[in-house]
C-alpha positions as CSV (number, residue, x, y, z in Angstrom):
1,X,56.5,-1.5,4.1
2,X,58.6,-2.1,7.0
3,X,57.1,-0.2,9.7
4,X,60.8,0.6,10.9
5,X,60.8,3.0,7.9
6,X,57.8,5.0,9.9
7,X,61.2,6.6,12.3
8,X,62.8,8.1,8.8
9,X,59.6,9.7,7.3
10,X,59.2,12.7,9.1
11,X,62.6,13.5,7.5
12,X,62.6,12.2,4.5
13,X,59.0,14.0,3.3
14,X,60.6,17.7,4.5
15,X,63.9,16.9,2.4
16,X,62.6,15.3,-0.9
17,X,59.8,17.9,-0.9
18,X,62.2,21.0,-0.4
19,X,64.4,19.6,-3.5
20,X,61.1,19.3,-5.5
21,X,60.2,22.6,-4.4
22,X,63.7,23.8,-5.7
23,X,62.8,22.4,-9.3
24,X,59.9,24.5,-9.5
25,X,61.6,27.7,-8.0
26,X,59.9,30.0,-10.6
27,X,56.3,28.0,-10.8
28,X,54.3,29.4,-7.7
29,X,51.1,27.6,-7.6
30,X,53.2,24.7,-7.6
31,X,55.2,25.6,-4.9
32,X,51.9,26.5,-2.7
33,X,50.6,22.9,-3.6
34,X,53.8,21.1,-2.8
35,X,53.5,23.3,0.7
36,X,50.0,22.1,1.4
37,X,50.0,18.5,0.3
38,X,53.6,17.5,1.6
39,X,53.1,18.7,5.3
40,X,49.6,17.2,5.3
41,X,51.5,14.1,4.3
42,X,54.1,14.7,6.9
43,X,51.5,15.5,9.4
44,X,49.2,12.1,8.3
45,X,53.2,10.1,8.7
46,X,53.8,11.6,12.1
47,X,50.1,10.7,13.3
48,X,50.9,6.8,12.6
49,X,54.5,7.0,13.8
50,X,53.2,8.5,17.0
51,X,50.3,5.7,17.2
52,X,52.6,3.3,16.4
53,X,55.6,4.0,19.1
54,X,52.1,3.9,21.5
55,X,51.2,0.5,20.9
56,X,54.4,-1.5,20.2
57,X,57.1,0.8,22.0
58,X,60.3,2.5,21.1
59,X,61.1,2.2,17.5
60,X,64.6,2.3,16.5
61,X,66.1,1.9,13.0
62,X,69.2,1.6,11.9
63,X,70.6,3.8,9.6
64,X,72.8,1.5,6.6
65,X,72.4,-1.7,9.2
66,X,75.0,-0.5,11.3
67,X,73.9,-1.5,14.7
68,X,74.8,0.9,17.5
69,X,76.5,2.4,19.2
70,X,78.8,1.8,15.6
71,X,76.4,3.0,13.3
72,X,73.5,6.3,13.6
73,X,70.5,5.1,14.8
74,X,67.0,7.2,14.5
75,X,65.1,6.4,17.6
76,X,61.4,7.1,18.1
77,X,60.1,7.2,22.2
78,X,56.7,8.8,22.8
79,X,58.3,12.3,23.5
80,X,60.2,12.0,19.9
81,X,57.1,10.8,18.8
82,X,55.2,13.8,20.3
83,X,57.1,16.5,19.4
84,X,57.2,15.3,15.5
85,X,53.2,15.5,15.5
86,X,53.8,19.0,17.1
87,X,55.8,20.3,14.5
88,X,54.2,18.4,11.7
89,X,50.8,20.0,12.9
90,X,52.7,23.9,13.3
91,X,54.4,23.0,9.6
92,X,50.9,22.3,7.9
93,X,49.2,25.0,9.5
94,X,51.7,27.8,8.4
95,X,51.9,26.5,5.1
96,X,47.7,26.9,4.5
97,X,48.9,30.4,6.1
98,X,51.5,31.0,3.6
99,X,49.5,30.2,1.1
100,X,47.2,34.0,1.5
101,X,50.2,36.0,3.1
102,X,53.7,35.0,1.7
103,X,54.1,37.3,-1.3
104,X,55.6,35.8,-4.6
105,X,58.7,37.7,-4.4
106,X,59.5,35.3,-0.9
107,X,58.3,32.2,-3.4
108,X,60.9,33.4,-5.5
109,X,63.9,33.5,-3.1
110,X,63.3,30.3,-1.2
111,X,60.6,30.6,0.8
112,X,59.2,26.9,0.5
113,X,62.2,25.1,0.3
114,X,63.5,26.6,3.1
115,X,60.3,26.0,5.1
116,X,60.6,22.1,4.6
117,X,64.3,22.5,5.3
118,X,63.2,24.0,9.1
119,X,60.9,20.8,9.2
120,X,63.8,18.4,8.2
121,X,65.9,20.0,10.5
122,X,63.4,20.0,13.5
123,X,61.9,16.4,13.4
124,X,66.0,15.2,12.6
125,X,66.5,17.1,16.0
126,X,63.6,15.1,17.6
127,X,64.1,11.2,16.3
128,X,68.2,11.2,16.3
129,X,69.7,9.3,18.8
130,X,73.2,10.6,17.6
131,X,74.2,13.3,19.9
132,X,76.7,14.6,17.1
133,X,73.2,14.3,14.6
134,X,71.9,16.4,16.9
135,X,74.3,19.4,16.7
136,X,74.0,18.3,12.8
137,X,70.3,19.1,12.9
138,X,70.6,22.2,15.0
139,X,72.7,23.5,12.5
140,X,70.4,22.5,9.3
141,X,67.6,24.2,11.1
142,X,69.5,27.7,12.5
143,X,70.2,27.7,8.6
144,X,67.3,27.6,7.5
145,X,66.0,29.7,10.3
146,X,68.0,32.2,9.4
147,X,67.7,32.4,5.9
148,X,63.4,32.6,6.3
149,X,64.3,35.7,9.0
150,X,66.4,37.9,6.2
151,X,63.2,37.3,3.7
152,X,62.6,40.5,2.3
153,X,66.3,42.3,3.7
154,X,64.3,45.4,5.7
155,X,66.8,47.1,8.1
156,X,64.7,45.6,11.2
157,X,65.2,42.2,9.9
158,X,68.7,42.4,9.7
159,X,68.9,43.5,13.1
160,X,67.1,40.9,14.5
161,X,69.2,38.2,12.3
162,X,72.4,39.6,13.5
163,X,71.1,39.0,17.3
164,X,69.8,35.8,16.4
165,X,72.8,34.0,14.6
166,X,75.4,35.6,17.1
167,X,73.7,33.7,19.9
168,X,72.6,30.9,18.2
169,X,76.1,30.3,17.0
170,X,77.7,30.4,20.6
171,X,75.1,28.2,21.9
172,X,76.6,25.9,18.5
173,X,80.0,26.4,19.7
174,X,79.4,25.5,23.3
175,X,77.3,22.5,22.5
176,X,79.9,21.3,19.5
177,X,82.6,21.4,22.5
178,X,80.7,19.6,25.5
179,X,80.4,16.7,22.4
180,X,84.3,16.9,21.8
181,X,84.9,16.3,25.7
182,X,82.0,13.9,25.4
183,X,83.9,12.0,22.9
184,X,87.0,12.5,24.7
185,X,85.5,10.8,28.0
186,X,83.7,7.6,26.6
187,X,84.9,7.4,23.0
188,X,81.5,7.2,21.7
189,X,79.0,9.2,20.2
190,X,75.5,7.1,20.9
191,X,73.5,8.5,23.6
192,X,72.3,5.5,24.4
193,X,75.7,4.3,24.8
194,X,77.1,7.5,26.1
195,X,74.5,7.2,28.9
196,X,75.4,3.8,30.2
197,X,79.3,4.4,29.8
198,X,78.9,8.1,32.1
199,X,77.2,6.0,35.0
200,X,80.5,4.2,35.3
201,X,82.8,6.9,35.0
202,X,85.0,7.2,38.3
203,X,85.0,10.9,37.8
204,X,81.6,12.3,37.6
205,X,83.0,16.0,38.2
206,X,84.3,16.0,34.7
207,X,80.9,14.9,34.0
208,X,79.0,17.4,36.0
209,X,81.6,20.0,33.9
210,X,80.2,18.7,30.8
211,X,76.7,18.8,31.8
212,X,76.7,22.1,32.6
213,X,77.8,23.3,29.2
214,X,75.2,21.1,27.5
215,X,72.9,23.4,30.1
216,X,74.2,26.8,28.7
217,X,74.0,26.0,25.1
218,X,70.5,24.1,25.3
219,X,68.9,26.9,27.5
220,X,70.4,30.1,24.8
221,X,68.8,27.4,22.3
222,X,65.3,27.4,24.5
223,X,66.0,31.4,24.8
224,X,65.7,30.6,28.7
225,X,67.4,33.3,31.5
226,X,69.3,35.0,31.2
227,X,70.6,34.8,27.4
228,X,67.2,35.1,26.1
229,X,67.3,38.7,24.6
230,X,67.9,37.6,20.8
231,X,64.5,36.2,20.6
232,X,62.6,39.0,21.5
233,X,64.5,41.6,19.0
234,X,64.0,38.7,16.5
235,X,60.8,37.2,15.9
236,X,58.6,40.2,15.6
237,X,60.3,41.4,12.2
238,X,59.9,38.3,9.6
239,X,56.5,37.4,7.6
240,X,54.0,36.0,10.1
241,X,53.6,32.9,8.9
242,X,57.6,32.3,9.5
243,X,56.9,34.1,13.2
244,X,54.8,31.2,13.9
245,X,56.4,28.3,13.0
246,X,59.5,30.0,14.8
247,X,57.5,30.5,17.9
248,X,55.9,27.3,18.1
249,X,58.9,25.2,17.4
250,X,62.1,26.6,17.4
251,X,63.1,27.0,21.3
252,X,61.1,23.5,21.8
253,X,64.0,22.0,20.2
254,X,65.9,23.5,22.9
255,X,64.0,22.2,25.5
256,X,63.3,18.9,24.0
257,X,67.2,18.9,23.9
258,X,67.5,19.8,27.7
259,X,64.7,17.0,28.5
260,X,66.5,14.1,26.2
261,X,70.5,15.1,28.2
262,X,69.2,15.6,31.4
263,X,67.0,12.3,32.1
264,X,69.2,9.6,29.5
265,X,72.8,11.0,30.3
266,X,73.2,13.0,33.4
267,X,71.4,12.3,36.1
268,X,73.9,11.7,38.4
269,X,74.3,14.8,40.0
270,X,70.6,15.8,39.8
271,X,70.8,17.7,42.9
272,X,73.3,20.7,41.2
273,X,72.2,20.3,38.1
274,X,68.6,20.6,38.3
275,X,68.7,23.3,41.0
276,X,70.8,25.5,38.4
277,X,67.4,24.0,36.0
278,X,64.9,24.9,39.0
279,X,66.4,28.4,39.4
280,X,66.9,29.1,35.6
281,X,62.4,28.3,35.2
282,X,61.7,30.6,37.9
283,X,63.7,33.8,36.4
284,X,62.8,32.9,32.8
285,X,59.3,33.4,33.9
286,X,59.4,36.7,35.4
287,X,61.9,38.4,33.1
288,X,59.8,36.9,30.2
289,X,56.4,38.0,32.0
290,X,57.5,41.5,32.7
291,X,58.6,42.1,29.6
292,X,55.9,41.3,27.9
293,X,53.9,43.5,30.5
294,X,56.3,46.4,29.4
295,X,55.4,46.2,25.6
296,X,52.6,48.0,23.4
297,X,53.4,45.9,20.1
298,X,51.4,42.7,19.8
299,X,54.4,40.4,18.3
300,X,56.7,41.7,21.0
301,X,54.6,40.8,23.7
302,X,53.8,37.6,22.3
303,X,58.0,36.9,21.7
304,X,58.5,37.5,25.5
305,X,55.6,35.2,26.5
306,X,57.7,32.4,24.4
307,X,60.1,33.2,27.3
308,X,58.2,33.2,30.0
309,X,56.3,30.2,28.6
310,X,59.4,28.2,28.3
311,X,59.9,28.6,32.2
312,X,56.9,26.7,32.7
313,X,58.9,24.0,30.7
314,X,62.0,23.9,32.1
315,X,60.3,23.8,35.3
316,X,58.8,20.5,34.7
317,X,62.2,19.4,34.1
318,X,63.8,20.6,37.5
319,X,61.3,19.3,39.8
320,X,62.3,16.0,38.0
321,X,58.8,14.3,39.8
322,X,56.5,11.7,37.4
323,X,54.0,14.5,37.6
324,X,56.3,17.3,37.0
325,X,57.5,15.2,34.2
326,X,53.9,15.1,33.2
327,X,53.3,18.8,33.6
328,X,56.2,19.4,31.3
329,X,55.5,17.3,28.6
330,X,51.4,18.3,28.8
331,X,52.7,22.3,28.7
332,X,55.0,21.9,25.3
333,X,52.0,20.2,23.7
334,X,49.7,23.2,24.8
335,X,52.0,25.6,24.2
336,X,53.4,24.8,20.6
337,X,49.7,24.9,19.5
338,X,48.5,28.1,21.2
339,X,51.3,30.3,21.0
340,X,52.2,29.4,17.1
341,X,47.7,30.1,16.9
342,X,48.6,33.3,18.6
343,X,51.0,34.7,15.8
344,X,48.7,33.6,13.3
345,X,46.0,35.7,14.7
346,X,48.6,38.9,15.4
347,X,49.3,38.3,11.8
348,X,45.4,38.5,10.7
349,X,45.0,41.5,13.3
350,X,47.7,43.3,11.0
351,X,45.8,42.2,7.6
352,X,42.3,43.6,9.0
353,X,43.6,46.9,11.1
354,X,46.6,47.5,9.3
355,X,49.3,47.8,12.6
356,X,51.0,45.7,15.0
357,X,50.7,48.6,17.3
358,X,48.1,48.8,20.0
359,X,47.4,52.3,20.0
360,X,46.3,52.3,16.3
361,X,44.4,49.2,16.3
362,X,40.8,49.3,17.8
363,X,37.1,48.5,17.1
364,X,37.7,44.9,16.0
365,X,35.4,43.4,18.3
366,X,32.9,45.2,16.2
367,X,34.2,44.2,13.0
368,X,35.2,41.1,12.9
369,X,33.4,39.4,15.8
370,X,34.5,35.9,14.5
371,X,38.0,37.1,15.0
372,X,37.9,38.3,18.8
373,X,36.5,34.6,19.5
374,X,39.5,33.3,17.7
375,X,41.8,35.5,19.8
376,X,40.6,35.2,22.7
377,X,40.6,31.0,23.0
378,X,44.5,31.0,22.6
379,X,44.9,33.9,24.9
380,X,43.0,32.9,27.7
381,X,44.9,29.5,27.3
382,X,47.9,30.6,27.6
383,X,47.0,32.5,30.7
384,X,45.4,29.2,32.1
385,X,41.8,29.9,32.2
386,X,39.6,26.4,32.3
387,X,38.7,24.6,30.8
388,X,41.4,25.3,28.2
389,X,44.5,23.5,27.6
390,X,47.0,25.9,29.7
391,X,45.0,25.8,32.4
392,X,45.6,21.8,33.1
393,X,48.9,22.1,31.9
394,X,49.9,25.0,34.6
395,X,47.6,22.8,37.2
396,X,49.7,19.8,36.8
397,X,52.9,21.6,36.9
398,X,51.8,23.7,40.1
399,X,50.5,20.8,42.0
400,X,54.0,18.9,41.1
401,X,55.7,21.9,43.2
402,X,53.5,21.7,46.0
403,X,54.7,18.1,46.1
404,X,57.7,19.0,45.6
405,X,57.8,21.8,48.2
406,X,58.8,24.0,45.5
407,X,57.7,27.1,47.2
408,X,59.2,29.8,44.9
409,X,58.7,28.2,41.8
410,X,54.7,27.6,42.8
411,X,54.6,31.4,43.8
412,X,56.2,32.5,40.4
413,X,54.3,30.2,38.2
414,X,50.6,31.7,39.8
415,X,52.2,35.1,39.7
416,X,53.0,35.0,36.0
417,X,49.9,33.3,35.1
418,X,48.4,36.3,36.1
419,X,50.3,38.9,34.4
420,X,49.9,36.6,31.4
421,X,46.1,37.0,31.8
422,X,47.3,40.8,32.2
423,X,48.8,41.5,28.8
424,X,46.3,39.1,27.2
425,X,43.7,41.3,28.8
426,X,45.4,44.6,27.5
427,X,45.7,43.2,23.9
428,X,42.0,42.2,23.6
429,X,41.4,46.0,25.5
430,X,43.2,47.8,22.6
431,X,42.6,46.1,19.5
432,X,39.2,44.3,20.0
433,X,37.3,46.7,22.5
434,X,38.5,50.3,22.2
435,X,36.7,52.2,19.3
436,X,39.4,52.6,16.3
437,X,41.8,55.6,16.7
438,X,41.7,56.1,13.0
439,X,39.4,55.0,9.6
440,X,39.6,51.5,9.3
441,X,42.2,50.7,6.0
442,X,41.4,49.0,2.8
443,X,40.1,45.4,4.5
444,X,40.3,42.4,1.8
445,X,37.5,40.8,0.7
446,X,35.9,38.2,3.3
447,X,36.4,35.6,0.8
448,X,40.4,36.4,0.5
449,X,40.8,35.2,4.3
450,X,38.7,32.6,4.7
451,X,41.8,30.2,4.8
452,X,43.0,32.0,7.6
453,X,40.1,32.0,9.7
454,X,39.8,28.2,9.0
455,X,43.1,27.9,9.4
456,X,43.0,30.0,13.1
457,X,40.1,28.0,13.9
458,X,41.7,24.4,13.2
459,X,44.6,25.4,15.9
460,X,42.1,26.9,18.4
461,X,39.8,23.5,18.4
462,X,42.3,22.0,18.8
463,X,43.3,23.8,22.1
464,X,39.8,23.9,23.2
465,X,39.8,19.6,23.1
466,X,43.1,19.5,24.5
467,X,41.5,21.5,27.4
468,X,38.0,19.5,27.5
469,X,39.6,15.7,26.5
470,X,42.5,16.4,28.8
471,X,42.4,12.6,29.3
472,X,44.3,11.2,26.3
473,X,46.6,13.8,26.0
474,X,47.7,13.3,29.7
475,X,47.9,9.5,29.0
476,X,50.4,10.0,26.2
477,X,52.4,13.2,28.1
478,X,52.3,10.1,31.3
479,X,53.7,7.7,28.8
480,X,56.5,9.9,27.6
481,X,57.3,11.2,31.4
482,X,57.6,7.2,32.3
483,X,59.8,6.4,29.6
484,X,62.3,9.5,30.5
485,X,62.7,8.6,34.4
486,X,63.1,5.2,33.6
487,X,65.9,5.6,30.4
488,X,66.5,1.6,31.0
489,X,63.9,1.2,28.5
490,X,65.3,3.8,25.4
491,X,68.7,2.3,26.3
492,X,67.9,-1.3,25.9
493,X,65.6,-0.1,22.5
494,X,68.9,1.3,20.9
495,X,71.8,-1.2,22.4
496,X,69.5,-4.5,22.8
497,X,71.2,-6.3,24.6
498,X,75.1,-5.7,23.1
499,X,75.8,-2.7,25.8
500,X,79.5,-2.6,25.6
């Protein structure tokens, strides 16, 4: 096989698996087996495209043997690569999750086809090097995204998809217009080519114009300050397993998209643009924090730590440093991992104490001992505790503003760490420690959630290595930050050496 091929996989698998999953709309078990096998396959493809774009470089192929900028490439750096294992790893782990919780009635309307649409649309979003592909993908996974949040048609679902779409679809309409001045300016749709064609531009206000509403539509995309309120009064009201995957990738495509603009096209005028970035990280982080603070519903406060996580992101972005770079790259591989973990185990609480709500959950410390271990490895990484994942993840990025004499932004990023530590502090308090405020429901047999524990426990190792072989994993997030300050190289990967 030609190893070129490797770049289209991670789409292909998601696509020709939802249409098979489409054939066999009324056959269940068959729909749960197509789930677990085809995103181990996915995951198993992205593992050896990401070990492959390691060893021999950025991989580009061609769609139809057009060469670019004529044709649509697919283009595989070590960040593409990255966040394709990411979301392969999130896809395979909600769909052994769906395979206990999603009830047959979801099977019936969609609910796997839809889930390896999301994944088509998500890794598309990661490898294209299309920046009209990319508003393509967007839109392939907000509809799939939206049709997994109306599963089941309860009033607060509804609610939260009205939210949802509405800002989702002016981010769409802001980002499908900076392309249309895009095109207007350079005539071309590449990014590779879009980025070497910008640099020459006489007028780089026009450009700086154009950057800034890629910025607004990417950051509602990320949820990041301050239009960040439909993701709160959305994710806490679809099935769990669809909570997850939507915590644990959907804003990262936002940020992955603010990373790919703001280091390949404009970097320019770094000094406005990535203050606005700089100041954007440091108020997502407190309003996210404090709201989480303010909640007493474990899904909510986990949906406004997304926010506040995502400052950390976008943080590593605006210092715009090698190590910040690092930081940044280091915290969407924690994060995707623990906070998607995170839902899983909100969803479990709910399955063995029968509420989200802290005041009528208690006394599983005592019950399910196993459990509070589970919890308590994903919250105390997100908070940053060593020798967990978040903690080097939140190092790097802090010592990257000390370098940077990034005063604020250091002083925020300890100061929500805390509060994180807070409301992870008050969850374990309420549900695990507290005696129960009321007989314990109807708990399913140990056997019946055994695949969730495992499942739980796969995503928590995994932080806890992460966190304890930090090594590797900073390697490749140092690999990815090199290639992204230095776009020379995913520039000459894409236009070889026929640069117009």
């Amino acid at each position: 096989m030609d190893l070129e091929v490797l770049v289209a996989l991670p789409i292909i698998i998601p696509l020709l698996l939802g249409a098979l999953s489409l054939t066999v709309l009324s056959n269940h078990s068959a729909q749960r087996w197509l789930g677990a096998i085809g995103t181990a396959l996915l995951l198993l493809c992205s593992v050896w495209l990401l070990l492959h774009t390691r060893e021999v470089g950025i991989q580009v192929l061609e769609v139809g043997s057009w060469p670019a900028p004529f044709g649509i490439v697919l283009v595989s750096d070590m960040l593409g690569a990255i966040m394709v294992v990411l979301a392969s790893i999130t896809g395979f782990a909600t769909a052994l999750y769906s395979l206990k919780t999603v009830r047959k009635r979801f099977e019936r309307f969609g609910y796997y086809p839809l889930l390896h649409l999301l994944l088509a649309g998500v890794n598309g979003a990661f490898l294209t090097g299309d920046i009209f592909n990319l508003y393509v993908w967007f839109e392939v996974l907000l509809v799939a995204s939206f049709a997994l949040l109306i599963l089941g048609g309860e009033r607060a679902q509804m609610e939260g998809a009205i939210k949802y779409v509405t800002l989702n679809l002016l981010s769409s309409a802001l980002f499908l217009t900076a392309i249309g001045l895009t095109y207007g300016l350079v005539g071309t749709l590449n990014m590779a080519d879009i980025a070497v064609k910008m640099a020459s531009l006489e007028d780089q206000k026009m450009v700086t114009v154009i950057a800034s509403l890629f910025l607004i539509a990417f950051a509602i995309k990320a949820a990041a300050f301050p239009l960040f309120f439909w993701l709160p009064a959305s994710y806490h009201t679809p099935q769990v397993a669809v909570s997850a995957i939507f915590a644990g990738l959907l804003t990262k495509v936002g940020v992955y998209a603010l990373y790919r603009v703001f280091t390949l096209i404009f970097t320019a005028d770094t000094g406005f643009t990535h203050e606005i970035l700089l100041w954007i990280a440091i108020f997502t982080m407190l309003t996210g924090v404090l709201g989480a603070a303010a909640q007493f519903e474990v899904r909510r406060i986990l949906s406004f730590h997304i926010i506040s996580q995502i400052g950390y992101m976008i943080l590593g972005l605006a210092l715009f440093t090698p190590l910040a770079l690092i930081g940044g790259v280091f915290y969407i591989m924690h994060h995707i991992i623990v906070k998607a973990n995170l839902f899983l185990v909100a969803g479990l609480m709910y399955r063995l104490g029968g509420s989200f709500e802290l005041k009528k959950l208690g006394g599983l410390y005592r019950n399910h001992p196993g459990l509070a271990v589970l919890f308590l490895i994903p919250a105390l990484s997100l908070a940053g505790v060593p020798p967990l994942s978040g903690f080097f993840a939140k190092f790097i990025l802090i010592k990257a503003g000390v370098e940077a004499s990034a005063w604020w932004a250091v002083g925020v990023a300890l100061l929500v760490g805390l509060l994180t530590l807070f409301s992870m502090i008050k969850i374990w308090n309420e549900a695990f420690w507290k005696a129960s405020p009321e007989p314990n429901p109807a708990v399913p047999a140990p056997t019946r959630n055994a695949l969730l524990y495992w499942t739980i426990g796969l995503l928590a190792a995994m932080t806890v290595c992460i966190g304890l072989f930090a090594q590797p994993i900073y390697q490749m997030a140092e690999m990815a930050a090199a290639q992204l300050l230095n776009p020379a190289g995913y520039i000459e990967a894409v236009l070889g050496g026929t640069t117009p």
